[in-house]
C-alpha positions, 0 to 999 in steps of 0.5 A: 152422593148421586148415583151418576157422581165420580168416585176417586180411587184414590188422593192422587187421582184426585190430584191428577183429574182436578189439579185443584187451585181450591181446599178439596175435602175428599170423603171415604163413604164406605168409612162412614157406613162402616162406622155407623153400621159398628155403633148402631151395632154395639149401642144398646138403643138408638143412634142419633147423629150429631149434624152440627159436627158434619152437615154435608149432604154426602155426609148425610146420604152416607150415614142415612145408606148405612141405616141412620134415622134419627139425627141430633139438631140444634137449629132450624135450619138443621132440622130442615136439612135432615127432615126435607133431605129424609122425608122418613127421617127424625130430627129432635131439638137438642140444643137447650136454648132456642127462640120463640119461633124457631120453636114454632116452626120445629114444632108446626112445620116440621112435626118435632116432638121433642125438646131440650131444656135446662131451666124454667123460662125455657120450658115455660117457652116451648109450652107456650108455643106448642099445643103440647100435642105429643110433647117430650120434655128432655131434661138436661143434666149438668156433668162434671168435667171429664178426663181428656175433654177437648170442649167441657159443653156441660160449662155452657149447658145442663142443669144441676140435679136440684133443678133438674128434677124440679122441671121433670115434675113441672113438665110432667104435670104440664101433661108432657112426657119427659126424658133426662140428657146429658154430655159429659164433653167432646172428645171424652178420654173416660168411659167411666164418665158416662156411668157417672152422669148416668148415676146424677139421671138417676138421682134426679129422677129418685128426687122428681118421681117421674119416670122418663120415656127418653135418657140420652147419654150425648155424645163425647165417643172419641177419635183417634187422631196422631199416630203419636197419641196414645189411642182412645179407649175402644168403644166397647169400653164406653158401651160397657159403661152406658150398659152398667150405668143404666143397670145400676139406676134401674131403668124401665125395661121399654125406656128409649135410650139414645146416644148423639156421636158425631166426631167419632163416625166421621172423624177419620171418614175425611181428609182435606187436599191443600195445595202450597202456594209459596214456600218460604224456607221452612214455611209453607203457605197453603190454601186452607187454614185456621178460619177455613176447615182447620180452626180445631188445631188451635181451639182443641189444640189438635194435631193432624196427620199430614203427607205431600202429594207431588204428580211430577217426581218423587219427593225427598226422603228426609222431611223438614219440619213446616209451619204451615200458614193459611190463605188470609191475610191475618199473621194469626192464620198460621197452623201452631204445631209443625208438620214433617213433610219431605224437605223439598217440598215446593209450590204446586205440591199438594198436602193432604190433611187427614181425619178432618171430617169433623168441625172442618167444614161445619166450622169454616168462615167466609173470612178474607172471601176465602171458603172451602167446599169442594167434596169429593168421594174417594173408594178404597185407595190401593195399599200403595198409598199410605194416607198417613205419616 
């Protein structure tokens, strides 16, 4: 964020100074430098940040204030982003799949080093558009699936040991350095997953011989959405796990070990203000929805924290469970789990949506010409406000 741009004290100020007609997502930074600064912390190496989960600039000037250096890119266009934004930064290509050009560019234009396959064409790829020059091969490794996963990426991506550590011993006689990842899944309930997929590195570098520079353990680290869900485990418990697995495989004591959090840094850093324009006995049609910042409420089935804000009176005591429906004209744009919010509720309110930080605005479409974009900074609100139900 700009030195000379406003910080909102609070939700309601933001309601009172912009009266927004549009989706405003309203940022806290100092929970974002407070939640990586606590990663960076209890992580025993190097804290990559996943940009496809948040890209916003204030997202990414926060995390950069509180210390963040390296960052997570799966495009050319994020590699740009973080490498033109943080002259200083370093942006490594983690996605397995990517063209030809794109490789060029990453490698000629923005200096990346290091870059992720999980199968032979794709190494025989970035060897080809490279001049090897400083090269790391970062072998993906398949996982199996893991407790409480909202998306199973190891589905899509990774290789199983076999041929895992047939590119290691490839890669490696092609001259390049080599490095082992993994991700056990978004949103993993079990710590112990990690120490299982550390355990499946360690079998594919017993089989290739070749010892890696680089072990990257993904991402996966959970947040803590409804209040009525059981809490994830702390992140300690993931860390004692990371810590344990690479005991148990006995890596180089000077080996780089990197993670890739995304969701839980900046989960719970962001709420998104919505306004109702219509209310229909108990439906309430609001500004926002499932095409714009809140398509993880059906594809990861995620339930939000929700509460009304009104400028001009109070609000009910007793609450009304609302279906609430998005702003396009698609009878699918309808939020699938009901909110409790006061039962008077009205067009003109405002309802805030908490802990959308994550896939909100990274996800949202232009569908309808509907778009939300609008990023607000919010300090530390008063401990009258309650931000959750």
């Amino acid at each position: 964020m700009a030195k000379d741009e406003k910080t909102f004290r609070s939700v309601v100020e933001v309601a009172q100074t912009l009266t927004p007609s549009y989706p405003v997502y309203c940022l806290r930074p100092h929970l974002l430098r407070r939640n990586a600064k606590r990663f960076m912390t209890l992580f025993p190496g190097t804290v990559l940040y996943a940009v496809k989960c948040n890209p916003h600039p204030m997202v990414l000037r926060a995390l950069y204030d509180a210390g963040i250096r390296h960052f997570d890119t799966a495009s050319l266009p994020e590699i740009a982003l973080v490498s033109e934004t943080f002259p200083d930064a370093h942006a490594y290509f983690m996605h397995p799949i990517k063209g030809r050009a794109v490789i060029r560019s990453a490698y000629t234009v923005y200096g990346v080093r290091h870059y992720v396959v999980d199968h032979p064409d794709e190494l025989r790829k970035v060897l080809e558009e490279t001049d090897r020059e400083g090269l790391v091969i970062v072998v993906r490794i398949t996982t199996p699936p893991a407790k409480g996963t909202l998306y199973h990426l190891a589905a899509k991506f990774g290789a199983p040991v076999e041929l895992a550590a047939e590119l290691a011993k490839e890669a490696k006689k092609q001259g390049c350095k080599v490095g082992f990842c993994f991700h056990v899944g978004s949103q993993c309930l079990d710590p112990g997953a990690y120490r299982i997929a550390l355990d499946l590195v360690g079998e594919v570098i017993e089989r290739s011989g070749v010892e890696p520079v680089v072990v990257d353990v993904g991402g996966g680290f959970p947040a803590h959405y409804a209040d009525t869900d059981p809490p994830p485990p702390p992140l300690e418990a993931y860390m004692d796990e990371i810590r344990a697995g690479v005991k148990a495989i006995r890596l180089q004591p000077d080996i780089d070990l990197w993670c890739e959090p995304g969701r839980a840094l900046v989960a719970a850093a962001c709420s998104l203000l919505t306004q109702v324009q219509l209310r229909k006995d108990d439906r309430l049609y609001i500004n926002d929805g499932i095409y714009g910042s809140l398509s993880e409420t059906v594809q990861a089935k995620i339930e939000l924290p929700a509460r009304l804000v009104r400028l001009d009176g109070p609000v009910a005591n007793e609450a009304t469970g609302y279906l609430l429906n998005g702003p396009t004209c698609d009878s699918l744009d309808v939020l699938p789990t009901r909110y409790q919010l006061p039962a008077d509720a009205r067009e003109g309110d405002w309802v805030e949506i908490d802990q959308i930080g994550a896939y909100s605005n990274a996800n949202a479409t232009h569908f309808n010409g509907f778009h939300p974009e609008t990023y607000v900074a919010v300090g530390d609100e008063p401990p009258a406000v309650v931000r959750r139900l």
